[in-house]
C-alpha positions as CSV (number, residue, x, y, z in Angstrom):
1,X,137.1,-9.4,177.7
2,X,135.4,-8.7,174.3
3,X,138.8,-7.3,173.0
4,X,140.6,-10.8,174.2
5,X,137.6,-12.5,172.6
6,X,138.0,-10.8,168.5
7,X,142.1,-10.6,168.8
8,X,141.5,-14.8,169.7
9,X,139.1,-14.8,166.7
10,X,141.2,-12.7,164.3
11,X,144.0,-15.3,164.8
12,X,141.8,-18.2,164.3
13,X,140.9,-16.8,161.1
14,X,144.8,-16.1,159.9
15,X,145.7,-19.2,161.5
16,X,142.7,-21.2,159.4
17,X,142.9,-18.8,156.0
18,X,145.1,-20.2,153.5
19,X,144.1,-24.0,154.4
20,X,141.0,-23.1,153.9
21,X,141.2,-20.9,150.6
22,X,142.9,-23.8,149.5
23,X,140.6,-26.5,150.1
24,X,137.6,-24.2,148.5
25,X,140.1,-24.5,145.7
26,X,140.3,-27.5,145.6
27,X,136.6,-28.0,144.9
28,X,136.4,-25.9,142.0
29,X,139.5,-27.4,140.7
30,X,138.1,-30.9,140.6
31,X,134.9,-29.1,138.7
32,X,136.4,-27.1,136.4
33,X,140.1,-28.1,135.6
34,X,140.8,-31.6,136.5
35,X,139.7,-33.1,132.9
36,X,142.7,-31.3,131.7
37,X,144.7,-31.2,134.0
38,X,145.9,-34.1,136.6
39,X,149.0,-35.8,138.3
40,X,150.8,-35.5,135.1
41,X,150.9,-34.1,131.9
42,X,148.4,-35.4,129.2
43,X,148.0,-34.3,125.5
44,X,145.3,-32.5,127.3
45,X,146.9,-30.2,129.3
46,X,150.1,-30.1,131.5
47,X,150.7,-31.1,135.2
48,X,149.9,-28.2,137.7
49,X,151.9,-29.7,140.1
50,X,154.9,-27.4,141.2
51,X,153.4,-24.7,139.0
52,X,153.6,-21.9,141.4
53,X,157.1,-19.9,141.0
54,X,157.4,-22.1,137.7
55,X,158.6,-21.1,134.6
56,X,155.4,-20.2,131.9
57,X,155.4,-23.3,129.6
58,X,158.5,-24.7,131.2
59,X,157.4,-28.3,131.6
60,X,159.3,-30.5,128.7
61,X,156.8,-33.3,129.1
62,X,153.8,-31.2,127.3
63,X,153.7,-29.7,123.8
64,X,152.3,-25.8,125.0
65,X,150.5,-23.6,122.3
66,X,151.7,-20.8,120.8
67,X,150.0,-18.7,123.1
68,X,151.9,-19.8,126.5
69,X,155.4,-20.7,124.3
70,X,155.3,-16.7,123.6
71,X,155.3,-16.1,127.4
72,X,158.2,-19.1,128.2
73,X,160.6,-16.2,130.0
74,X,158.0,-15.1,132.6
75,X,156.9,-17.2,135.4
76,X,153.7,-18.6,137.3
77,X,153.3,-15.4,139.8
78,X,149.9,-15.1,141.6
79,X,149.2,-12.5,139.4
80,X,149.9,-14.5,136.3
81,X,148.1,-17.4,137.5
82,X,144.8,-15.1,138.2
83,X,145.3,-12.9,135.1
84,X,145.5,-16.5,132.8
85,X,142.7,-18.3,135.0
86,X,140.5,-14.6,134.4
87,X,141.0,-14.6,130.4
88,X,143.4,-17.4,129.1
89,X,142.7,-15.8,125.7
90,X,143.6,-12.6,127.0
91,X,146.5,-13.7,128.8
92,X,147.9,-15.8,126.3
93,X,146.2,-15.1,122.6
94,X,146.5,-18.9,120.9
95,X,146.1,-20.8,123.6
96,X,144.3,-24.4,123.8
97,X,143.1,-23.5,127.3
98,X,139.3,-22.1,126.6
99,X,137.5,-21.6,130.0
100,X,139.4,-19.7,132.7
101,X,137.3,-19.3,136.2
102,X,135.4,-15.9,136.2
103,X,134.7,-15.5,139.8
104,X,137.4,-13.6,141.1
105,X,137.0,-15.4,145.2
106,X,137.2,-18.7,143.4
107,X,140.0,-17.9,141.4
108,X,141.7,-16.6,144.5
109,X,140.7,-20.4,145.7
110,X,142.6,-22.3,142.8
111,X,145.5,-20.1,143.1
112,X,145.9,-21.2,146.5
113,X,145.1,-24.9,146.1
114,X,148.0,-24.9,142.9
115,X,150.3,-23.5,145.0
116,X,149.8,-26.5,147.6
117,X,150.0,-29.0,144.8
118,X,154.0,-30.3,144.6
């Protein structure tokens, strides 16, 4: 009984996981990145929309900084998106982007909810 009981409760959790990362992404999105960063691309910062699997500073509808235009043949991997969102500097030297989301859960989180944005 208690073995039915945690393999029903492991699934729940897998079943539950990514929509929830997601939605704790969400959240710290709308704190940290949405001033820059909305439906569209502003002179602020581009649209994140579709940005998962996308080409580094491949959107024609935004002027990127040197930093990011230097990266243009790589693309927006997980690990790319958490290693710019850890240290844009880092990631990209130049860049206009200057706060990236230290925590490394909620980071996790915002990858997530950008790959769920189309």
């Amino acid at each position: 009984m208690t073995r039915h009981v945690l393999i029903v409760l492991t699934l729940a959790g897998l079943l539950t996981g990514p929509p929830a990362l997601a939605a704790d992404g969400a959240k710290t999105f709308q704190l940290q990145c949405k001033t820059c960063h909305g439906a569209k691309s502003t002179p602020m910062g581009p649209s994140l929309a579709g940005v998962a699997g996308r080409r580094i500073a491949g959107l024609a509808d935004f002027k990127y900084s040197a930093g990011l235009t230097a990266k243009a043949g790589g693309t927006w991997t997980d690990a790319n998106l958490d290693a710019y969102l850890a240290a844009p500097a880092k990631f990209a030297p130049g860049t206009r982007m200057m706060t990236g989301v230290a925590n490394p859960a909620d980071r996790a989180a915002v990858v997530a909810y950008m790959k769920a944005l189309k």
